[in-house]
C-alpha positions as CSV (number, residue, x, y, z in Angstrom):
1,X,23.9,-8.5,-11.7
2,X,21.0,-9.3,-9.5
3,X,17.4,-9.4,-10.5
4,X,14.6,-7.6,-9.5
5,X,12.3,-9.9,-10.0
6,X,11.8,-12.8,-8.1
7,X,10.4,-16.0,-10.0
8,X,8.1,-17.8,-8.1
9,X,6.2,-20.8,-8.6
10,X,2.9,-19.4,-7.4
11,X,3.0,-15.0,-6.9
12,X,3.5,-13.3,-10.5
13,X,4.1,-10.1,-9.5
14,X,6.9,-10.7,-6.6
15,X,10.1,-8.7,-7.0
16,X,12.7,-6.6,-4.8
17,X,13.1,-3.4,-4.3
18,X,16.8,-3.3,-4.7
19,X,18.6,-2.4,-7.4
20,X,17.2,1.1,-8.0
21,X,19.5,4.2,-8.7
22,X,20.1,6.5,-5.6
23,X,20.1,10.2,-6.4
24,X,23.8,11.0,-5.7
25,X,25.0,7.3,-6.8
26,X,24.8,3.8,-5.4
27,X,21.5,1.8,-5.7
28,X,19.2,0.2,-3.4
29,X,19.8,-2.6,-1.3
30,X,18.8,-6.0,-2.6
31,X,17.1,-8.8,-0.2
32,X,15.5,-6.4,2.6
33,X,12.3,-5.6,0.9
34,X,10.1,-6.9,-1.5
35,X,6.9,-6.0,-2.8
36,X,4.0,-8.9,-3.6
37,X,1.1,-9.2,-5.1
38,X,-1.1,-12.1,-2.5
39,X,1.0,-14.7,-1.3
40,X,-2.2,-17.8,-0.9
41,X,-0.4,-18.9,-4.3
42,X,3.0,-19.3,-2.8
43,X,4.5,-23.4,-3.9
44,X,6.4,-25.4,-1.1
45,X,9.4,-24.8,-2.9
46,X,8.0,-20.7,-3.3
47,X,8.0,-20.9,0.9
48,X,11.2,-22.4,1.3
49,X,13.0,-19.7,-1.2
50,X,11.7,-17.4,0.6
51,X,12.6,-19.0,3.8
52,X,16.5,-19.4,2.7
53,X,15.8,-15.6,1.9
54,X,15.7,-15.1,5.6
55,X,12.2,-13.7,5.3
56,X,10.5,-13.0,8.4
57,X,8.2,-10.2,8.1
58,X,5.1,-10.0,6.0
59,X,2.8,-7.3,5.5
60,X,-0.5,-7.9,4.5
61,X,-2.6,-4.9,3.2
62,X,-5.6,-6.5,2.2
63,X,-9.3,-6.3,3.8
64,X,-10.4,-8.8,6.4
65,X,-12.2,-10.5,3.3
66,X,-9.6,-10.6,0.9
67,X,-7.6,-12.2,3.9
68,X,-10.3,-14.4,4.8
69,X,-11.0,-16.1,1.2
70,X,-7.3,-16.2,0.2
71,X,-5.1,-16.8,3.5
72,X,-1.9,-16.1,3.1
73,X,1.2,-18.8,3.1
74,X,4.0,-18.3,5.1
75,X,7.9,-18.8,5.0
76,X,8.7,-21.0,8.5
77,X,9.5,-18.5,11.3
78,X,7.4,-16.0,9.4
79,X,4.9,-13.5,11.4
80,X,2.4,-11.8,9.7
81,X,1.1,-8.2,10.2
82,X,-2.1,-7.8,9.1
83,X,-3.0,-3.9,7.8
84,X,-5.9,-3.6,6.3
85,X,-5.8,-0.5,3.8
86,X,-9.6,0.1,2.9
87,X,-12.2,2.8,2.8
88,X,-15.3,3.5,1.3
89,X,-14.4,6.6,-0.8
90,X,-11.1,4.4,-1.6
91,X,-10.6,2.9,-5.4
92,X,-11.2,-0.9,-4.4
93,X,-12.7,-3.2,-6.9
94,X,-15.3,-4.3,-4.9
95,X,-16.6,-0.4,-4.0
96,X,-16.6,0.0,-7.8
97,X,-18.5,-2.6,-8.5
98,X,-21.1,-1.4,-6.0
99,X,-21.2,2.0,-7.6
100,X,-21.5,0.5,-10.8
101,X,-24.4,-1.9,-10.2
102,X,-25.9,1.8,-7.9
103,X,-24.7,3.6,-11.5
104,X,-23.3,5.9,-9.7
105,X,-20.5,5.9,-12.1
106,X,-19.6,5.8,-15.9
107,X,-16.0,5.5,-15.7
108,X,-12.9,5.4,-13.8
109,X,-9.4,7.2,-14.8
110,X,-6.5,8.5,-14.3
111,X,-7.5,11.4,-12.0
112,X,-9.6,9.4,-9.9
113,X,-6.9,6.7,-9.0
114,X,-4.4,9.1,-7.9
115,X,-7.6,10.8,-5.9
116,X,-7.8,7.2,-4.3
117,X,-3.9,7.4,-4.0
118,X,-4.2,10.0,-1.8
119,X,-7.3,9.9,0.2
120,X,-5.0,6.7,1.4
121,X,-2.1,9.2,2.2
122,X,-4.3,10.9,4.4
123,X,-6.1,7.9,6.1
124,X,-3.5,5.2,6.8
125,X,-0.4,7.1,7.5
126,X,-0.1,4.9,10.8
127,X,-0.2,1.8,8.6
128,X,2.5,3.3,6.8
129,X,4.3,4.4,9.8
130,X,4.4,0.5,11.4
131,X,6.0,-0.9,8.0
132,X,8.7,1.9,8.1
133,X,9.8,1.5,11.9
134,X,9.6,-2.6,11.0
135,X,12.1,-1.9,8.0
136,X,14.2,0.2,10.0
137,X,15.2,-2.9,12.0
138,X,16.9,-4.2,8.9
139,X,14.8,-7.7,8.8
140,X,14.1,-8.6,5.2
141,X,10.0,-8.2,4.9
142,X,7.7,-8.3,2.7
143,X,5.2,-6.0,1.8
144,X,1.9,-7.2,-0.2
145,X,-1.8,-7.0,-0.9
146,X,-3.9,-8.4,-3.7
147,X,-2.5,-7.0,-7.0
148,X,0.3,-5.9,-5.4
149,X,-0.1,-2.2,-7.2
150,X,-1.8,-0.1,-5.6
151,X,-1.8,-0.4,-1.3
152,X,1.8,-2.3,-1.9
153,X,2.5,0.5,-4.6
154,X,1.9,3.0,-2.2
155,X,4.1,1.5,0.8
156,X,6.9,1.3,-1.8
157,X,6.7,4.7,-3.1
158,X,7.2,5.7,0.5
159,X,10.3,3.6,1.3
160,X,11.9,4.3,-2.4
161,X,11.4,8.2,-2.0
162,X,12.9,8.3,1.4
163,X,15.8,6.2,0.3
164,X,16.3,8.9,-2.4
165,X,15.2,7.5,-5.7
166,X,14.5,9.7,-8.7
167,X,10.6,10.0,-9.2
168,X,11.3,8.2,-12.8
169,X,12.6,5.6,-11.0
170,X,9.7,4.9,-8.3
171,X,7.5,5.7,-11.5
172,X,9.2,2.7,-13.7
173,X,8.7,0.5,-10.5
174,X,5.1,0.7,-10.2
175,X,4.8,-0.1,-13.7
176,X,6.2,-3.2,-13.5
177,X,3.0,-4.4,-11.9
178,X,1.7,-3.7,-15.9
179,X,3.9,-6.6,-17.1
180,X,4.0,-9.2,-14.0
181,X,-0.2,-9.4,-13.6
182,X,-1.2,-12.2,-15.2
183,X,-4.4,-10.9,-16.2
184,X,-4.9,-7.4,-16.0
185,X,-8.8,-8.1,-16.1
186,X,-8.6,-9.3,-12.8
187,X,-11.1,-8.0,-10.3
188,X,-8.7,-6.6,-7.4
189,X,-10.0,-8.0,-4.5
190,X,-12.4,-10.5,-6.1
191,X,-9.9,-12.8,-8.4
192,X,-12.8,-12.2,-11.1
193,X,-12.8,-10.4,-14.1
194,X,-14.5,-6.7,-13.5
195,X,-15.5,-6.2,-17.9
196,X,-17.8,-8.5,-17.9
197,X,-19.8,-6.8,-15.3
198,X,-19.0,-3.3,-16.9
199,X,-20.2,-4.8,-20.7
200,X,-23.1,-6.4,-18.7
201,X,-24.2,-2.7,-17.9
202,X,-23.5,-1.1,-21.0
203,X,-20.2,0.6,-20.0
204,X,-16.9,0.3,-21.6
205,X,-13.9,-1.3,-20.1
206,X,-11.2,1.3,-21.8
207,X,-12.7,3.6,-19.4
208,X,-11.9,1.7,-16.1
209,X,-8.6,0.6,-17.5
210,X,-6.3,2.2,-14.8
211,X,-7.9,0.2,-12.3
212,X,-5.8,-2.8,-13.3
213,X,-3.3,-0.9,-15.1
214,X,-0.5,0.4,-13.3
215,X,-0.4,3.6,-15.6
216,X,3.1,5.9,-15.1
217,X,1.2,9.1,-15.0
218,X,-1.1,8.0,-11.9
219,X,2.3,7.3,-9.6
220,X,3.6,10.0,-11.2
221,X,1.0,12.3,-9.9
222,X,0.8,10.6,-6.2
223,X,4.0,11.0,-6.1
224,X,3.8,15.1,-6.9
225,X,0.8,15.1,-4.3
226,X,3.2,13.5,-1.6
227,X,5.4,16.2,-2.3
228,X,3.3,19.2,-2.7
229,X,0.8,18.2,0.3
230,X,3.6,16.7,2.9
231,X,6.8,17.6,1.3
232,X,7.9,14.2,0.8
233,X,8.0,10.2,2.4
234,X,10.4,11.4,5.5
235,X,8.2,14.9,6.3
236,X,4.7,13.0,5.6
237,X,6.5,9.8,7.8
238,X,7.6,12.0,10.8
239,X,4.2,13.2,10.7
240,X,3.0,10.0,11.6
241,X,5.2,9.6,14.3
242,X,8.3,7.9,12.9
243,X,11.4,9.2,15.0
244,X,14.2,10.8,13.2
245,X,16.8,7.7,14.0
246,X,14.4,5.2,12.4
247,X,13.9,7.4,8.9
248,X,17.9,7.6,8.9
249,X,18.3,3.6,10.2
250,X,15.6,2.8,6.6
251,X,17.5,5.4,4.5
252,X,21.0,3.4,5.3
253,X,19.6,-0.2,5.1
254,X,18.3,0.4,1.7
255,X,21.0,2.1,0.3
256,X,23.8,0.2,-0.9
């Protein structure tokens, strides 16, 4: 049997989104997509794997800074997309720390991620829209961004629910990204730890936790919010201007 997760030199949480039960049997395809956390980390030997994997799409979800301090690494005959998935009101690292330092806030759980979730439902749906029609065209791609949890975790939510996988299913995905960080202190989009700076102001860590946790009841939520607000990854994607040919072209590539 295959496995999920690819074992890389450099990237720790790098693995496939095939695999995955289909509602109404079958699984997921393996070796179309896969889901990263940043890819600056990526070995010779990591690029040429990659490059046997016929990889030749990456998307990278990062902000222009992220990008700019940690450029990607590439596969030969690799393009990159860049699509940078930030906001102000959004959960990033680097906002929080801001509103920490303004102490503006005390904590940040649960309800708040999956707030973040969707405020980036509503504000990047064309982002969303560009990975979908690239997937459609059955090129194995990658999808990443600094973590690879919660922009990355979003894109794959999308492409897992329209392929038809159970909610547990996209749920138990996303918290993978639990056991392949290698530090779950890490500062998303800084690559330094974010408790020192909360202990520093008197605040307690346990109460930021799902910020570097990737908690099953936050994609759990999202994934009720997709549903209840859009009715689901092919209504909320046709929204955003994905034709009907390329949501049926994805649902049949990454079905097995």
């Amino acid at each position: 049997m295959m496995q999920r997760r690819v074992d890389l030199d450099g990237p720790s949480n790098f693995r496939d989104l095939g695999g995955l039960p289909v509602t109404g049997g079958g699984s997921t395809r393996f070796g179309l997509v896969y889901r990263a956390d940043r890819l600056c980390t990526l070995s010779d030997a990591d690029l040429h794997r990659l490059e046997d994997a016929g990889v030749r799409h990456v998307f990278d979800l990062r902000s222009e800074t992220e990008a700019a301090d940690f450029p990607d690494r590439l596969p030969a005959g690799a393009c990159c997309v860049r699509l940078p998935m930030t906001s102000d009101q959004t959960f990033q690292a680097r906002t929080v720390y801001e509103r920490i330092v303004d102490g503006d806030i005390k904590s940040y759980g649960e309800a708040e991620m999956v707030a973040g979730y969707l405020r980036m439902l509503e504000n990047f749906g064309q982002s969303f829209a560009r990975i979908v029609r690239q997937v459609a065209r059955g090129e194995p791609t990658v999808i990443h961004c600094t973590a690879g949890k919660d922009r990355t975790g979003l894109a794959s939510m999308l492409l897992l629910d329209l392929a038809g996988v159970a909610a547990e299913h996209i749920v138990a995905d996303y918290a993978l990204s639990s056991e392949r960080r290698p530090s779950l202190q890490r500062d998303q989009t800084e690559a330094r730890s974010l408790v020192p700076v909360l202990e520093d102001y008197g605040l307690d860590p346990v109460e930021f936790a799902p910020l570097w946790e990737a908690r099953p009841a936050v994609m759990s939520a999202t994934l009720e919010g997709l549903h209840d607000r859009w009715g689901g990854a092919a209504a909320y994607l046709a929204a955003a201007g994905v034709e009907d040919s390329e949501l049926a072209a994805v649902r049949a590539l990454l079905r097995a």
